[in-house]
C-alpha positions in Angstrom: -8.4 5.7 -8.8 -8.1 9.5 -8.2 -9.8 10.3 -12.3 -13.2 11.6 -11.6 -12.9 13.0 -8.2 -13.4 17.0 -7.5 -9.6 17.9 -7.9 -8.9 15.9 -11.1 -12.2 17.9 -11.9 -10.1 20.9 -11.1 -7.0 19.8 -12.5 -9.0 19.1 -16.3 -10.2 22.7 -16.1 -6.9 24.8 -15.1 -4.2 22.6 -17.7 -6.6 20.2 -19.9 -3.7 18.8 -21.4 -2.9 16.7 -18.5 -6.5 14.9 -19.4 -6.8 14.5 -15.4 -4.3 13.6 -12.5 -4.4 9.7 -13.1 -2.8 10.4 -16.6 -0.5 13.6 -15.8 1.4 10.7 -13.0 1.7 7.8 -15.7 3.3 10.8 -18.4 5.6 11.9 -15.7 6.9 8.6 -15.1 5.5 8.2 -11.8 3.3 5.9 -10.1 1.1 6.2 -6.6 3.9 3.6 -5.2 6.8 3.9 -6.5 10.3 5.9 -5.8 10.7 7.6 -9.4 10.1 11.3 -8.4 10.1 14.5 -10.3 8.9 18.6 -9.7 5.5 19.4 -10.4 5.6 20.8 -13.7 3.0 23.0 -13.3 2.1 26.8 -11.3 2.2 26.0 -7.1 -0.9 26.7 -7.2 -2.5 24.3 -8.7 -0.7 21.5 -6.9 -3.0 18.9 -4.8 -1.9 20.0 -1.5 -2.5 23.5 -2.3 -6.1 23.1 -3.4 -6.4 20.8 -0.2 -6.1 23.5 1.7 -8.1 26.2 -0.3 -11.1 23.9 0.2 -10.4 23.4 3.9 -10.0 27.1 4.3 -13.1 28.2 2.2 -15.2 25.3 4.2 -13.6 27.6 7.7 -14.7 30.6 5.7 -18.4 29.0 5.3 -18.9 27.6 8.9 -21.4 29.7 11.3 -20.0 30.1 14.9 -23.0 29.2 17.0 -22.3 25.7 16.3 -18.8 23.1 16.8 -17.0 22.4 13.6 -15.1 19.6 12.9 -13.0 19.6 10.1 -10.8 17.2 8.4 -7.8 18.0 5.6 -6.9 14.9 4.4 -3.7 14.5 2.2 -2.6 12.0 -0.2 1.1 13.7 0.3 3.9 13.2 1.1 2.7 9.5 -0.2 3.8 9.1 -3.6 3.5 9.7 -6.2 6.0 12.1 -5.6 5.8 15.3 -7.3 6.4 18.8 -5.1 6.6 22.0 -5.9 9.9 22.7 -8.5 11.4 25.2 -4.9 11.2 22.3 -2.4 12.0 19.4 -5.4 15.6 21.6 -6.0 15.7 22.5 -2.4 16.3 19.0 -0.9 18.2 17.7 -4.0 20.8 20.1 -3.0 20.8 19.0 0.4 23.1 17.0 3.1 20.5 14.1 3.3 20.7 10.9 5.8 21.4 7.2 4.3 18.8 5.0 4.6 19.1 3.4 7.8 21.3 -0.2 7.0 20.5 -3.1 9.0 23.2 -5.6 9.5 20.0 -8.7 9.9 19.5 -7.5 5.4 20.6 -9.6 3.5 22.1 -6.6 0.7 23.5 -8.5 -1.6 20.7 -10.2 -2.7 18.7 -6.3 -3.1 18.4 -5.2 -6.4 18.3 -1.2 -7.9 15.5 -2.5 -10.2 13.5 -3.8 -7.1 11.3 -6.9 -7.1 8.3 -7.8 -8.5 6.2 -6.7 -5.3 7.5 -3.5 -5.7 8.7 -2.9 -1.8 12.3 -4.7 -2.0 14.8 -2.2 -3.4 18.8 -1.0 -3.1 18.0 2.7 -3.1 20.9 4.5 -3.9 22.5 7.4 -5.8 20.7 9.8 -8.0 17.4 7.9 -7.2 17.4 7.6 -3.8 18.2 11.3 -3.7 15.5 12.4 -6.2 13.1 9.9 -3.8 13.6 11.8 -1.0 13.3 15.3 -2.5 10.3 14.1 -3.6 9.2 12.5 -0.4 10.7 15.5 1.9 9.5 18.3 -0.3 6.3 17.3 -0.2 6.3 17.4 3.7 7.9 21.0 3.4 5.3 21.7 1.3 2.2 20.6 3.8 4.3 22.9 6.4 4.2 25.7 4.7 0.5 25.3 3.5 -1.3 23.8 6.4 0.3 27.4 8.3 -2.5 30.3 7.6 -5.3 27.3 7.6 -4.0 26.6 11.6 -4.3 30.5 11.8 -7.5 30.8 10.4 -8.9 27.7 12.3 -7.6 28.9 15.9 -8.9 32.2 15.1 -12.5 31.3 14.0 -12.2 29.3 17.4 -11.2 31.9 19.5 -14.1 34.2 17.8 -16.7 31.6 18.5 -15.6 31.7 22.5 -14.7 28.0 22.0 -11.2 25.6 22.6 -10.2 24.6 19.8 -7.7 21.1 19.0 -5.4 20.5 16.2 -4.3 17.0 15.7 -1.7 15.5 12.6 -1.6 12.1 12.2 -1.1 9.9 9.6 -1.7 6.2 8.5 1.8 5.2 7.5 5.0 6.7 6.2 7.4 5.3 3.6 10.7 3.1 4.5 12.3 5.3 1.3 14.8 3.0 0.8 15.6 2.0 4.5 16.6 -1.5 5.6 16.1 -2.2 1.2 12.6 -1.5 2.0 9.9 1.1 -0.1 6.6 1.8 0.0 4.6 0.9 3.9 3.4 -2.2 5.1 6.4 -2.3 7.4 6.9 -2.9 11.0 9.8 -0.4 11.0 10.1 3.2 12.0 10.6 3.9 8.5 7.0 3.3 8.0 5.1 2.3 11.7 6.3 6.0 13.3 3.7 8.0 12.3 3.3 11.8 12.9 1.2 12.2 16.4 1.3 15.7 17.0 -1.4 17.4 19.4 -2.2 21.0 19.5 -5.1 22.5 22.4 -5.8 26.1 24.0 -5.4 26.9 27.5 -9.1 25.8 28.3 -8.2 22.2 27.9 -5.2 22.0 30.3 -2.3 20.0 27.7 1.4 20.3 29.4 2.8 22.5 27.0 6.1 20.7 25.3 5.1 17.3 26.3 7.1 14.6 23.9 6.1 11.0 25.1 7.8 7.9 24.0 4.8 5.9 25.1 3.1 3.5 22.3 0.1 5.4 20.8 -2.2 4.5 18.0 -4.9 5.3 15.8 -7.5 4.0 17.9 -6.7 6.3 20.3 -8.1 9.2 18.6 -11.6 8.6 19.1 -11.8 8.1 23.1 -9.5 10.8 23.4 -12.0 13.8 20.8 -15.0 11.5 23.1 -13.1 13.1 26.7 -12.4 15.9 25.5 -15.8 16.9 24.1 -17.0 15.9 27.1 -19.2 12.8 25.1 -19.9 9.1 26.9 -17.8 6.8 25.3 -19.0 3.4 24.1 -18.5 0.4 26.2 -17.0 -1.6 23.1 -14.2 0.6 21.6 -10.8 0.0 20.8 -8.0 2.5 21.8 -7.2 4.3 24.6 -8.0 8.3 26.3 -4.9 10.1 25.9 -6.4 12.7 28.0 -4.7 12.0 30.9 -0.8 12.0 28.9 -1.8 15.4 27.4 -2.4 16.8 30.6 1.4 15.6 32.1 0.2 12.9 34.6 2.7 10.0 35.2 0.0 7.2 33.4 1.3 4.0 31.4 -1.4 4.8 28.3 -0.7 0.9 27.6 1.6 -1.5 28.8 2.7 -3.0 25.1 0.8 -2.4 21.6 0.4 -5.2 19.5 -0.3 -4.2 15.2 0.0 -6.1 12.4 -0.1 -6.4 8.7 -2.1 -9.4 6.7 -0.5 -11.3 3.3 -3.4 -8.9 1.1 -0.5 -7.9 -0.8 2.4 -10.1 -0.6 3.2 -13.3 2.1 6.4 -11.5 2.3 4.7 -8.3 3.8 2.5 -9.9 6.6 3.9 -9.5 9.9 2.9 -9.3 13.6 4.9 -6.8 16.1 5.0 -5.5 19.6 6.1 -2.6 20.9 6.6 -0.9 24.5 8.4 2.2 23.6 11.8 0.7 23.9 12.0 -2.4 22.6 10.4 -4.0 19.3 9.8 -7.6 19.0 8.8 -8.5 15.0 7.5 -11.9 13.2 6.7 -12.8 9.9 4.5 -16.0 9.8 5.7 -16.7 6.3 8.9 -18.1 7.5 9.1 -17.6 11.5 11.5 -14.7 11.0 12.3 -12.6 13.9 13.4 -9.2 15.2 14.2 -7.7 18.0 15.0 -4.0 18.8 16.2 -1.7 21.1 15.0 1.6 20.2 16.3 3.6 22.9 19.6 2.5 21.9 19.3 1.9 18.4 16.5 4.0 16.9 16.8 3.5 13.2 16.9 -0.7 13.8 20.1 -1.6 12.4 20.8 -4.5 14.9 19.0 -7.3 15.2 19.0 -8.8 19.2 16.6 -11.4 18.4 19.4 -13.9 18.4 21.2 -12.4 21.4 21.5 -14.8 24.5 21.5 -11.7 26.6 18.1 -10.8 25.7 16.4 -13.8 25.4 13.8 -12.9 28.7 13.0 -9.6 26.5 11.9 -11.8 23.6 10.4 -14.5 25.5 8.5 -11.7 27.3 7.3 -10.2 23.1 6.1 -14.2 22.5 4.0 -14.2 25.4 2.3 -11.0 25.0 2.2 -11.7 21.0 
């Protein structure tokens, strides 16, 4: 639960009649799951992701410069519940916005508006997939615009203290807002497995400026690759990869295929296993031996299913083997 933590603190103090942010999201309508989505209803301000970064940028403020920081700005947005700023709320709910991507292996007809009891099955359409993804994008528009003078400020302080500096955004999921008659994460899809991986470096540290790799990466990888770069021994045992090497424009394979998965802790329906080498995505669900198979180079959003495909049956044998 958020109550009790040092921004609902804030929050109590700057409009007590929310009585904290747990209960200002049930009086809105909203949930920390859920599609419902509305504008923040109070001053910018005051928003989370605002005061994220006000604490991030005092802590800059605060550091010394005869000593490394590390600093982490970790945001519950744009994971609902979704509530941006009233400008990017309107914004996007105005705007030409893509369908959800439509698989023809979903079965649609048996989708409902209302969704199902899990809360992750849902035909997303109309005025509330719209108002979903003005919630969802606006909230990303919003971390844009926010996270900008606290880059400044970091690179700066950096460049003061005569040291490189890194910026690195990641994330642990994102949402399948309505794609394939999916919400929430706990998806294999791109919807919600295609997670921001963007890295930022100064000259010193030798990163091929533009670089875009359609190589499999994970989280694991971020600790062997800070561990190179700051020049630290890395632990015999460790999972994940250096992507030192891909950041720098050699021709390296970081990995060959990467396996992730998802256990039943929320639903049988949500476990899965799937494996990925950049182009093609093999998925199975142990509940009922369902499979998938993707092209992604050719079909990036996932809409047909080649699992059953006689032409690409050395492919999928290929995924079992490695799974």
């Amino acid at each position: 639960e958020d109550d009790g933590n040092d921004y609902d603190t804030y929050l109590k103090k700057v409009a007590p009649q929310t009585n904290g942010i747990d209960k200002l999201i049930a009086d809105l309508g909203l949930s920390k799951n859920g599609w419902e989505a509305r504008p923040w209803p109070f001053a910018d301000e005051h928003h989370r992701v605002a005061w994220i970064v006000r604490q991030a940028r005092r802590a800059l403020a605060d550091s010394t410069l005869d000593k490394p920081l590390f600093l982490t700005a970790s945001f519950v947005a744009p994971h609902p519940p979704l509530f941006p700023p009233k400008k990017y709320f309107a914004h996007y709910a105005a705007a030409s916005l893509p369908q959800p991507a439509h698989g023809d292996w979903v079965d649609w007809d048996a989708l409902s508006p209302k969704g199902d009891r899990a809360g992750h099955r849902v035909l997303l359409q109309g005025e509330p997939l719209r108002a979903a993804q003005a919630g969802y994008f606006g909230l990303i528009e919003q971390i844009d615009d926010e996270i900008a003078p606290l880059v400044e400020q970091f690179k700066a302080r950096s460049n003061r203290a005569g040291r490189p500096w890194l910026i690195w955004v990641i994330a642990d999921h994102g949402e399948m807002l309505g794609d394939h008659g999916y919400f929430r994460k706990c998806q294999p899809y791109e919807g919600s497995a295609n997670i921001p991986f963007i890295i930022a470096g100064s000259a010193e540290l030798g990163f091929h400026p533009g670089l875009r790799s359609f190589q499999p990466v994970c989280l694991e990888d971020v600790m062997p690759t800070l561990l190179q770069l700051a020049g630290a021994t890395r632990p015999k045992v460790m999972d994940g990869v250096s992507l030192v090497p891909a950041l720098r424009g050699e021709d390296c394979v970081i990995r060959p295929w990467l396996h992730f998965e998802h256990a039943r802790c929320y639903s049988e329906a949500q476990a899965f296993h799937a494996l990925t080498d950049g182009r093609f995505k093999y998925v199975w669900r142990p509940a009922d031996g369902t499979e998938h198979l993707f092209d992604l180079n050719n079909d990036p959003r996932e809409e047909h299913d080649l699992s059953k495909d006689t032409a690409h049956r050395p492919t999928l044998n290929l995924s079992l083997i490695h799974i």
